[in-house]
Structures are given as C-alpha cells and as structure tokens.
C-alpha positions in Angstrom: -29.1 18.0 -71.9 -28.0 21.7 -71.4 -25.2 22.8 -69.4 -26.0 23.5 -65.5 -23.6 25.9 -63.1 -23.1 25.9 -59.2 -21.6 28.6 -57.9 -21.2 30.9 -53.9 -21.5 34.3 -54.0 -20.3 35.6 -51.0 -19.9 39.3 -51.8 -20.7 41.7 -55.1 -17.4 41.2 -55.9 -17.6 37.3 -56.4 -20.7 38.4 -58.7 -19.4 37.9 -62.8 -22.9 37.4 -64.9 -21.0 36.9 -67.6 -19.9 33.5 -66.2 -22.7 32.3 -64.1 -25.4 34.1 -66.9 -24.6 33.1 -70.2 -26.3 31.6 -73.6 -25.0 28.0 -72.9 -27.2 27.1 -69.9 -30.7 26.3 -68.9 -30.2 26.5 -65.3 -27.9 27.7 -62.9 -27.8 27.1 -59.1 -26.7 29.8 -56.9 -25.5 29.8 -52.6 -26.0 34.0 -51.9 -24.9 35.1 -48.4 -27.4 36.8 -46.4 -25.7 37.1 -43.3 -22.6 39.1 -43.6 -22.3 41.1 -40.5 -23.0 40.0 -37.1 -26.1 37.4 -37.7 -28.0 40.4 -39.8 -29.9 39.8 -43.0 -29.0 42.0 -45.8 -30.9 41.0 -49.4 -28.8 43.3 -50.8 -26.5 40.7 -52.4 -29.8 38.9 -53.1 -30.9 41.5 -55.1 -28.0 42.2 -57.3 -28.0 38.7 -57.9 -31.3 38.2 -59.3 -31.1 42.2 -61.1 -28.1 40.5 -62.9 -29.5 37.4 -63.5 -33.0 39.0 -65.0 -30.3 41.3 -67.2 -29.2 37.9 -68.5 -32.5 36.2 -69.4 -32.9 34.4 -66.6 -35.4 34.4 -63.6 -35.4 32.8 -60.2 -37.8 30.4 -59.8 -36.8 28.7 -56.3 -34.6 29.4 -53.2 -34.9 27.9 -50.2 -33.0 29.1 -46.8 -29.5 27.3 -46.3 -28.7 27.4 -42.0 -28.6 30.7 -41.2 -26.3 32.4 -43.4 -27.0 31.4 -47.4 -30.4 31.3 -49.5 -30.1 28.6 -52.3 -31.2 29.9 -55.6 -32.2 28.4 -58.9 -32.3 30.6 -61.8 -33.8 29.2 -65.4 -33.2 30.7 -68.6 -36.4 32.6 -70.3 -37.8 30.4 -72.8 -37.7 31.5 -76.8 -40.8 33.4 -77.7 -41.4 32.7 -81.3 
C-alpha cells in the first residue's frame, strides 16, 4: 500500500510541493481555503494548488465543498506510461 498525505493549506505560504508532492505517494488529500476575506471566494489558492500539484505528476481528481470556507481535494499521482 502507498503512502497517503493530509494536509490544510490556508495561504500560498503554507503551500511546500516538495512535501505534499513527492515520488513516495499515490494520493494525497488536500483542505484549500476559499474564503479568506470577508465570506469572498478567491480560487486563487485553488489554483496554485493544483498548478503545483500537476508540476508534480499529480492531478486532482475530486473536491468536494467543506462549510463555507474550504474545498476538499484529492490529488492521484499520474500513472507510469510504459
């Protein structure tokens, strides 16, 4: 069985590919913010998420809306092409 990651990422700044995005894992689960200021949605955040996530090998494959404020995402690593 491969190795799976949670993480939040609240901000850019809580963003490191290198440790959410790496060689080891299959799968990695994901809480992005979406509300930072004042009940607004910003996919901002979103997007840098998934841009470094696709940079990695991996692509998003499900999110799902989390209260008001987060969107769930699950991200699987690209399988080989031989």
């Amino acid at each position: 069985m491969s190795e799976q990651i949670s993480g939040v990422v609240d901000s850019v700044d809580d963003l490191d590919p290198a440790e959410f995005f790496n060689t080891r894992r299959d799968q990695v689960v994901l809480a992005v913010k979406i509300t930072p200021v004042f009940g607004s949605l910003d996919l901002g955040l979103v997007m840098a998420v998934v841009d470094a996530a696709n940079d990695a090998g991996f692509a998003l494959v499900r999110e799902q809306p989390l209260r008001d404020e987060w969107l769930l995402c699950v991200f699987d690593a690209y399988e080989d092409q031989d």
